[in-house]
C-alpha positions as CSV (number, residue, x, y, z in Angstrom):
1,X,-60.8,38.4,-23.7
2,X,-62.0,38.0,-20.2
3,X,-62.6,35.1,-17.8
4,X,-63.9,35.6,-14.3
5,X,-63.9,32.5,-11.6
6,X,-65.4,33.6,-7.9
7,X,-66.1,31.7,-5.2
8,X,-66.9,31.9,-1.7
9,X,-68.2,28.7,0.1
10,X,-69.1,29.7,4.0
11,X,-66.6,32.6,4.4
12,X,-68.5,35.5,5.6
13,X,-66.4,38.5,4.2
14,X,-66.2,42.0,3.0
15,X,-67.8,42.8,-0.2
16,X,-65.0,41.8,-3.2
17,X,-64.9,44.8,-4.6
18,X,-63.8,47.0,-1.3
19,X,-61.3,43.5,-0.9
20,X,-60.1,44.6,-4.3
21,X,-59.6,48.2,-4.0
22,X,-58.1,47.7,-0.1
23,X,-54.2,48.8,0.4
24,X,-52.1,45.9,1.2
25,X,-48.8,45.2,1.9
26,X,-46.1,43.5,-0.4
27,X,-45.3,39.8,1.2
28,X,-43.6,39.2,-2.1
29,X,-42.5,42.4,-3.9
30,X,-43.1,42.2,-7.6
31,X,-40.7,40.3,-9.5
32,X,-39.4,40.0,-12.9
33,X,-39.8,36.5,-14.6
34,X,-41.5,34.7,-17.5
35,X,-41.4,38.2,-19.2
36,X,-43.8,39.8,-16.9
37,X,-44.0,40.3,-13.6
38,X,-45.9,39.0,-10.5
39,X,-46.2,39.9,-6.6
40,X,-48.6,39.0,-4.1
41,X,-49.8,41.8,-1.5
42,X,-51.6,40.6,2.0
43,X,-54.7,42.6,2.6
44,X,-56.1,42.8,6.0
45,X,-59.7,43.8,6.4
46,X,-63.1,43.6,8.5
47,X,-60.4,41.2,10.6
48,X,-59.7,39.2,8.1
49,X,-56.8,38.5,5.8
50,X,-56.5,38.3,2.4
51,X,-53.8,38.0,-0.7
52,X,-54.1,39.2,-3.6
53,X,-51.7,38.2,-6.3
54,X,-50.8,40.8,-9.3
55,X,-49.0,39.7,-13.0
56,X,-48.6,41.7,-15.7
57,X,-47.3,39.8,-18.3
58,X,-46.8,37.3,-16.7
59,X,-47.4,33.9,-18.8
60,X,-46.7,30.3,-19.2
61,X,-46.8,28.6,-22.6
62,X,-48.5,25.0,-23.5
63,X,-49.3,23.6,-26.9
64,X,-52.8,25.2,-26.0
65,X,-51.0,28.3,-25.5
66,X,-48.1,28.6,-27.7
67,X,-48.4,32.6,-27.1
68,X,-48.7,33.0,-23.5
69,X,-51.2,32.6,-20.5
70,X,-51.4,34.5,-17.4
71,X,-49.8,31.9,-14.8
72,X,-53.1,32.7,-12.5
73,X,-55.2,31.2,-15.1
74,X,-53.0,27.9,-14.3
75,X,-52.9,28.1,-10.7
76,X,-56.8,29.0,-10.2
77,X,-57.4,25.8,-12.3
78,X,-55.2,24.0,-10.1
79,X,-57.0,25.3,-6.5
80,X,-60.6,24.4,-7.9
81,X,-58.7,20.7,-8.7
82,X,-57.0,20.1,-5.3
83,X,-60.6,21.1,-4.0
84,X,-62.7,18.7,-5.7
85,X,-59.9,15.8,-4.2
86,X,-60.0,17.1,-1.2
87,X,-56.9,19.1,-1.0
88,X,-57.4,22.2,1.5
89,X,-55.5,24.7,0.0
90,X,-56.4,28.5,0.9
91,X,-60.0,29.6,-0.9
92,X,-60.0,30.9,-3.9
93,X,-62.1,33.7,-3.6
94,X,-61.7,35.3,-7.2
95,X,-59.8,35.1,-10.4
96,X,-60.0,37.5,-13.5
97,X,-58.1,38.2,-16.2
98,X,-57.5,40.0,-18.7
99,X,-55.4,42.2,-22.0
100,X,-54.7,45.4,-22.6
101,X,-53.1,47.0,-24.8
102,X,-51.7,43.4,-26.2
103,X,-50.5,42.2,-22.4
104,X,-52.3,40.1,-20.2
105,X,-53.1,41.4,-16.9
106,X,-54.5,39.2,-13.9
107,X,-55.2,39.0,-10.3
108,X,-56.3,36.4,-7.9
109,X,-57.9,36.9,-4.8
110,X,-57.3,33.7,-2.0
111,X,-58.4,33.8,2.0
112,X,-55.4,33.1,4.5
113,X,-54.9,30.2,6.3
114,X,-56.0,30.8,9.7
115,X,-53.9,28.4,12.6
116,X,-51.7,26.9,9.8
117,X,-47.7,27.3,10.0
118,X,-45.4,26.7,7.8
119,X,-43.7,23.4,7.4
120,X,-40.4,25.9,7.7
121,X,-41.2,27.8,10.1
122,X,-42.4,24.7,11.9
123,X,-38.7,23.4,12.1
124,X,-36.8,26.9,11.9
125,X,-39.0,28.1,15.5
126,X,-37.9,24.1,16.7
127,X,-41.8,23.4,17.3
128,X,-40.3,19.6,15.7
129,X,-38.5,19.7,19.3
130,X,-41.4,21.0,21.3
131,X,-44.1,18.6,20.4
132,X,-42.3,15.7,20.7
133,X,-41.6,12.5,18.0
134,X,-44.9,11.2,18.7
135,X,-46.6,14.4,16.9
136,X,-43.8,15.2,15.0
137,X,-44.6,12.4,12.7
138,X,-47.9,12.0,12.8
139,X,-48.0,15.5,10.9
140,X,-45.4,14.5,8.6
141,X,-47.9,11.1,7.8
142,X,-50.7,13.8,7.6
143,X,-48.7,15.5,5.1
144,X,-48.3,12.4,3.2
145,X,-51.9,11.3,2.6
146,X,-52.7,15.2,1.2
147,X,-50.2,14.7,-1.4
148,X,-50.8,11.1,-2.3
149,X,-54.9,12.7,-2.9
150,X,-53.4,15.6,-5.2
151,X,-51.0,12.6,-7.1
152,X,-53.9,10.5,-6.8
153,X,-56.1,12.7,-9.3
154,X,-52.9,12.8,-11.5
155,X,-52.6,16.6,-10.2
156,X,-48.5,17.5,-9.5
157,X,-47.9,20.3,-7.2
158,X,-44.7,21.2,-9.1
159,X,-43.1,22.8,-6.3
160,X,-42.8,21.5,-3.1
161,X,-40.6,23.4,-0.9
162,X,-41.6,23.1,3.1
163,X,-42.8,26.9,3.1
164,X,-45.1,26.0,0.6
165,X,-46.7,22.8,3.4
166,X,-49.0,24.3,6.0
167,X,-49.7,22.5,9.0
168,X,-52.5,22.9,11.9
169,X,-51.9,20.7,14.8
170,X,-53.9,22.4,17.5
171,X,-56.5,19.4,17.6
172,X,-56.0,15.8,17.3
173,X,-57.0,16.0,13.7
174,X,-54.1,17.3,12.0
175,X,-54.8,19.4,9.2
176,X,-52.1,20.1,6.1
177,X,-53.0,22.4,3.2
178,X,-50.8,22.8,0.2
179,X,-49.7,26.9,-1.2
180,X,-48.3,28.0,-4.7
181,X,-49.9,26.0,-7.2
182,X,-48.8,28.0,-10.5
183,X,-46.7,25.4,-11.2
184,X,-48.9,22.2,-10.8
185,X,-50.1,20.8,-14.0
186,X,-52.1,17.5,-14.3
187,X,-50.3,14.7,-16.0
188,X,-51.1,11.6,-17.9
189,X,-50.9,9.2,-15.0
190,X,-51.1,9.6,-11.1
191,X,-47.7,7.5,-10.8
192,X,-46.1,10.5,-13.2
193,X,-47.1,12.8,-10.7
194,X,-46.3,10.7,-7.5
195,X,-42.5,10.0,-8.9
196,X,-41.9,14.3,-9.7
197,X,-43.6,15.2,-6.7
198,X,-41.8,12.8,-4.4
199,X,-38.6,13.6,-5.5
200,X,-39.2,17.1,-4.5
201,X,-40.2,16.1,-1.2
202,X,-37.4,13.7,-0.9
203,X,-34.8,16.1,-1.7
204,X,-35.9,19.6,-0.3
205,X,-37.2,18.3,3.4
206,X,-34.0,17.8,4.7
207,X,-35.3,14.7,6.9
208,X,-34.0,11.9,9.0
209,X,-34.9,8.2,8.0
210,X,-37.3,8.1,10.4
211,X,-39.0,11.1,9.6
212,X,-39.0,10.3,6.0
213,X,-40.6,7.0,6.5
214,X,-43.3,8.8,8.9
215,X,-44.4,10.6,5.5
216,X,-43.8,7.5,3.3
217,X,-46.4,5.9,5.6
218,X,-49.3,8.5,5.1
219,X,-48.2,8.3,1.8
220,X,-47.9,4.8,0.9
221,X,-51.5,4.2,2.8
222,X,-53.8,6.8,0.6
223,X,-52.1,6.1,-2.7
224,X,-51.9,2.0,-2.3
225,X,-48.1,1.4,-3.3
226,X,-44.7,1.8,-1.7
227,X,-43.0,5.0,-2.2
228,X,-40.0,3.1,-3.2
229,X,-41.6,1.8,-6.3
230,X,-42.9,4.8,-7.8
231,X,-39.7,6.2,-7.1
């Protein structure tokens, strides 16, 4: 059983196959869980960058999928989503997968995110302290309005840890894209999503008041209620 999902809009690249068959270097060594395993290798090539994600095994289970599902299935659907809500998250350039021998096998291929930083290491290289408030929270309100779009479309991220926020604040227009989408999952109602996802952000950013209420603010004005309340 295969399925194939490639796209490319306006990147100007190396043919997929040679992107494919390029050595690359482990970001995130393969690791055992969900009775696989998965790793993600960064592939640099015709002076771009790549990464390329590998699972063997590697499955989530649904009532649709009682037996198992490559993970990359999940988070492929998940990428197309956020882009069709205007999410940026990093291209998604190809998807297959695949069984053999009775265990699934997949890879996804995504472009990197060229001028972005980490919301991580944004605060662990004190860049919070170089840029000054002013900026400071205007890309924590920019940050704000791209999730309240993902909640908005009832997507959840799932996992929102600042590495997985990437920020671009080289121009006035602030750009935020959101990583790591395996475990985002579309749920009944966009105030289901808001109140998980929220949570997370609430909990794991390790923000002052004001701060918080800088992203509260972006928040509050895309998705059209008060944080508190769908808390």
């Amino acid at each position: 059983m295969k399925h194939d999902i490639s796209s490319g809009p306006g990147l100007c690249c190396p043919p997929l196959i040679d992107i494919l068959n390029a050595p690359g270097i482990w970001v995130e060594p393969p690791n055992i869980r969900r009775g696989g395993e998965s790793g993600v290798l960064r592939i640099d090539l015709g002076g771009l960058t790549f990464y390329k994600k590998q699972q063997v095994g590697h499955v989530y289970r649904s009532l649709i999928h009682p037996f198992g599902y490559p993970t990359v299935a999940r988070e492929a659907k998940a990428l197309r989503a956020a882009e069709s809500l205007g999410v940026a998250t990093p291209t998604l350039l190809h998807s297959h997968i695949h069984k053999r021998d009775g265990e699934w096998r997949a890879v996804m291929l995504t472009a990197a995110l060229d001028g972005h930083v980490s919301l991580e290491d944004f605060y662990a290289q004190g860049l919070h302290k170089s840029v000054g408030s002013d900026l400071h929270h205007r890309i924590l309100k920019a940050y704000g309005c791209v999730l309240a779009r993902l909640n908005l479309g009832r997507w959840q991220h799932g996992c929102l840890y600042l590495k997985h926020v990437f920020v671009d604040f080289s121009e006035s227009d602030i750009k935020v894209a959101l990583l790591d989408l395996e475990k985002a999952r579309k749920r009944f109602t966009a105030k289901q999503a808001a109140r998980h996802d929220l949570r997370q952000v609430k909990r794991r950013s390790g923000w002052s008041g004001e701060e918080w209420e800088a992203f509260c603010s972006g928040y509050s004005y895309v998705f059209g209620a008060p944080v508190e309340r769908l808390l």
